[in-house]
Each structure stands twice: as structure tokens, then as C-alpha cells.
C-alpha positions in Angstrom: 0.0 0.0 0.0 3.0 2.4 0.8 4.4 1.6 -2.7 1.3 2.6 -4.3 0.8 5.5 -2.3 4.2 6.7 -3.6 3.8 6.0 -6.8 -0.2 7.8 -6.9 1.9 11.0 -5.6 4.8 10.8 -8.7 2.5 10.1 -10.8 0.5 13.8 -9.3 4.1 15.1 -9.4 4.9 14.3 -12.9 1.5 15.3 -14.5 1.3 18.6 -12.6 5.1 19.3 -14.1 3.6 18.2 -16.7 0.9 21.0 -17.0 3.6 23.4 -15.8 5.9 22.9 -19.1 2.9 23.0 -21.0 1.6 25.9 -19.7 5.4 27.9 -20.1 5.6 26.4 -23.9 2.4 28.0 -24.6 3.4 31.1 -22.5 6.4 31.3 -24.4 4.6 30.8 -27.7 2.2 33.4 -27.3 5.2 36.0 -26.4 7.1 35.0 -29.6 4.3 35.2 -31.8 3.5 38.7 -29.9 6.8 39.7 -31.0 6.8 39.1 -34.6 3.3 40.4 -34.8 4.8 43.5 -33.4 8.1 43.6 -35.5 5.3 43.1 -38.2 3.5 45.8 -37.8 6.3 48.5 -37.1 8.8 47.3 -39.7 6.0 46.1 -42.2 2.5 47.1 -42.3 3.3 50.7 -41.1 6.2 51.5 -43.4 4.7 50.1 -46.6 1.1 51.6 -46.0 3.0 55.1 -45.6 5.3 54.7 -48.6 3.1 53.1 -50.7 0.3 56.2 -49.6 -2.5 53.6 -48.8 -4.0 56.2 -46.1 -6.6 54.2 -45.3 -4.6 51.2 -44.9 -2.0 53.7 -42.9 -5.0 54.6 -40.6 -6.5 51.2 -40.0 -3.3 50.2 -37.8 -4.8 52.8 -35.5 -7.3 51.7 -32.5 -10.6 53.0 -32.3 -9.6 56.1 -30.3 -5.6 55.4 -31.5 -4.1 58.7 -31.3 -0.9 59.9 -33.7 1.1 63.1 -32.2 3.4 64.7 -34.9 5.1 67.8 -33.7 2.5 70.0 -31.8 -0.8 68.5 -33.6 -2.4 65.1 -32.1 -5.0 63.5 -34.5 -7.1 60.8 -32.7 -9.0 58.0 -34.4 -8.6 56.2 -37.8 -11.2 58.3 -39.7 -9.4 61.8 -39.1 -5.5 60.2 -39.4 -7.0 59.1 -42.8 -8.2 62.1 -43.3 -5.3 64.1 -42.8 -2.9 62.4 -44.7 -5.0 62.7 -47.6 -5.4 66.5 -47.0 -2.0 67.4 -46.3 -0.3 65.1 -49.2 0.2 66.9 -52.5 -1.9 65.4 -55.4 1.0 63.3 -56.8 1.2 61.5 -52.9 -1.8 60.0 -52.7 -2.0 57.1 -55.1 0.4 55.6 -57.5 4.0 55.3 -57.3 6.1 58.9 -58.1 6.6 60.1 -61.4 10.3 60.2 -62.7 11.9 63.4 -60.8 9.7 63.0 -57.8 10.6 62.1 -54.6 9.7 58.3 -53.5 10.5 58.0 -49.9 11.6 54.5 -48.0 10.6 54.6 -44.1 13.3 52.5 -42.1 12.6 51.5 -38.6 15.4 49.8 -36.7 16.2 48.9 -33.0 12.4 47.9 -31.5 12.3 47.8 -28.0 8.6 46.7 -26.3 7.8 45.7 -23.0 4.7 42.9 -23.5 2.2 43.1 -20.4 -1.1 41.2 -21.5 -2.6 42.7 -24.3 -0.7 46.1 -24.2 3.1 46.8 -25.4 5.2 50.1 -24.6 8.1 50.7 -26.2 9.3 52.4 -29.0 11.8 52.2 -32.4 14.1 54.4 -34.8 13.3 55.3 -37.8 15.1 57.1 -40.9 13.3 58.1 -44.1 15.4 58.1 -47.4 14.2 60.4 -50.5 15.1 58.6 -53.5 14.8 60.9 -56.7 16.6 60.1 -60.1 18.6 57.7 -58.7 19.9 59.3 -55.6 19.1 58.7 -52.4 19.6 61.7 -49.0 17.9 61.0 -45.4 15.1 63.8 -45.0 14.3 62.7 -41.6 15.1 60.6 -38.8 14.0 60.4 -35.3 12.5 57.8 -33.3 8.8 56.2 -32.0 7.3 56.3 -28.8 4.5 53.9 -29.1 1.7 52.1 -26.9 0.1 49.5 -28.6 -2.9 47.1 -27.9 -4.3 43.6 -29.2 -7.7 43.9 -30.4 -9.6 40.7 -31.7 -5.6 39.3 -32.3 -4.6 42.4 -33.8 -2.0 44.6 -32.5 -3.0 48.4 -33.3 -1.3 51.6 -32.3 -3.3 53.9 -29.3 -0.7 55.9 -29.2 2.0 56.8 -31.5 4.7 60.0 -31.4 6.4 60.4 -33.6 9.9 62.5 -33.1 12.0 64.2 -35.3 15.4 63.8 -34.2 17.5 65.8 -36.5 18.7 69.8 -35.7 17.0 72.0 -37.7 19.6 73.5 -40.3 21.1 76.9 -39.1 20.8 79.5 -41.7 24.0 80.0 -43.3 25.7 83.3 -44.2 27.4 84.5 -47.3 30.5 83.7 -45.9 29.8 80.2 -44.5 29.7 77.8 -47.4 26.2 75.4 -47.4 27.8 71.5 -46.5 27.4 69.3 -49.7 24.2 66.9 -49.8 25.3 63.3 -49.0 24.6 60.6 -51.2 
């Protein structure tokens, strides 16, 4: 009877360590798959629906009441970032690619760094965007992301996105201070 009272409680032992190991490999598995649904979304979805001008593709990454701060101006909700894209591009950035001697720009976004709690991530990424016109490329911008996110219906969606410019203003130059040659 001892013997089968010892092996009743391994047997307990084993299937509770069991359902421990199972439960970390899912755990585990759900955090990975966070992560490249993240990476996805910042290095992915979000670059190519900006470059490629799909506003209302570029606006559906948004929450519900997802709210996009650029400089001094905060636009909340999908409908009005939508919206203001498509007001403040020119008519030859909303649509097809550039024509030959436009600008086409390529949005990079490097070094993500999220904290996952649940169904909310804080954290935050560079980004550069390179103007490529007539065959040569220049950085107009770089700065970095400070982002909130949230998983709705197995979607994660920004509900709060800043974006910062992280380059100096250029300082006027003088007649006797020679303007620094564009790099290429």
C-alpha cells in the first residue's frame, strides 16, 4: 500500500510538471508570436502603407480612439489620421508610385524595443526616411517612436503613436559660410 501511495503522488508530481511545461511552452509561444506580430506591424505594415500612400490602410493600424502626435498636432481615431494624410499630401502622394523626378520615400525602422504586459506593449523604435529621386538617395528625416500599442480581436494596433523628429534643424548660413554638400 506504501508503494502505491508513492507511486499515486509521482505520478500527481509528474503530471502537474507536466501541465507546468505546458503551460510555459504556450506562455512562451504566445510572447514569440507577440513579437513578430509587433516587428510586423512597425517594420511592415506601417512602413509600406506610408510609402506606398495607402492612407486608409496607414489609418487602420490605428485603435478606435488610437491617437498619432506629430510635432505639436495630435490627431485621434482612424477616420481623421486618414483624413489628414489625404489633406495634407500633395496630389502626386496620394496614389500611385512617383513620377520620374519626384521624390519616392523609404521609411526604415530599426532597434524595437517593447515591454509585453497582456494585451498592451510600450516601447518604441528608430526610424530614418530616405528620399530617393533620379537615382539618388539623401535622409530627409530621422527620429524615433514612442508607441503604446494594444491587441484587439488578435490584432495589434497603435493607441498611441509619437512620432519624433530627431534631427537639428539646419542653421541659416551666411554668405561667408559655405552650405555643407548633400550626402549621397
Amino acid at each position: 500500500m506504501r508503494n502505491a501511495g508513492r507511486v499515486g503522488l509521482l505520478l500527481v508530481i509528474g503530471a502537474a510538471a507536466q501541465a507546468h511545461a505546458a503551460d510555459s511552452l504556450e506562455a512562451r509561444l504566445t510572447a514569440a508570436e507577440d513579437r513578430a506580430a509587433i516587428e510586423k506591424l512597425l517594420t511592415g505594415d506601417y512602413p509600406r502603407a506610408l510609402d506606398q500612400r495607402h492612407w486608409a490602410d496607414y489609418a487602420a493600424l490605428f485603435t478606435a480612439d488610437g491617437a498619432l502626435t506629430m510635432r505639436d498636432r495630435t490627431i485621434v481615431g482612424p477616420a481623421e489620421i486618414e483624413k489628414f494624410f489625404i489633406n495634407f499630401s500633395s496630389p502626386s502622394a496620394s496614389g500611385p508610385p512617383p513620377k520620374p523626378g519626384e521624390i519616392r520615400t523609404l521609411h526604415i525602422v530599426t532597434n524595437l524595443s517593447f515591454k509585453i504586459d497582456g494585451d498592451t506593449a510600450v516601447g518604441g523604435a528608430y526610424w530614418q526616411t530616405i528620399g530617393i529621386r533620379d537615382g539618388h538617395t539623401d535622409v530627409l528625416s530621422a527620429g524615433h517612436y514612442e508607441d503604446v500599442l494594444k491587441k484587439q480581436n488578435g490584432q495589434w494596433k497603435f493607441a498611441k503613436r509619437v512620432i519624433a523628429s530627431d534631427l537639428a534643424r539646419p542653421q541659416p548660413t551666411t554668405t561667408s559660410q559655405a552650405a555643407p554638400a548633400p550626402s549621397r
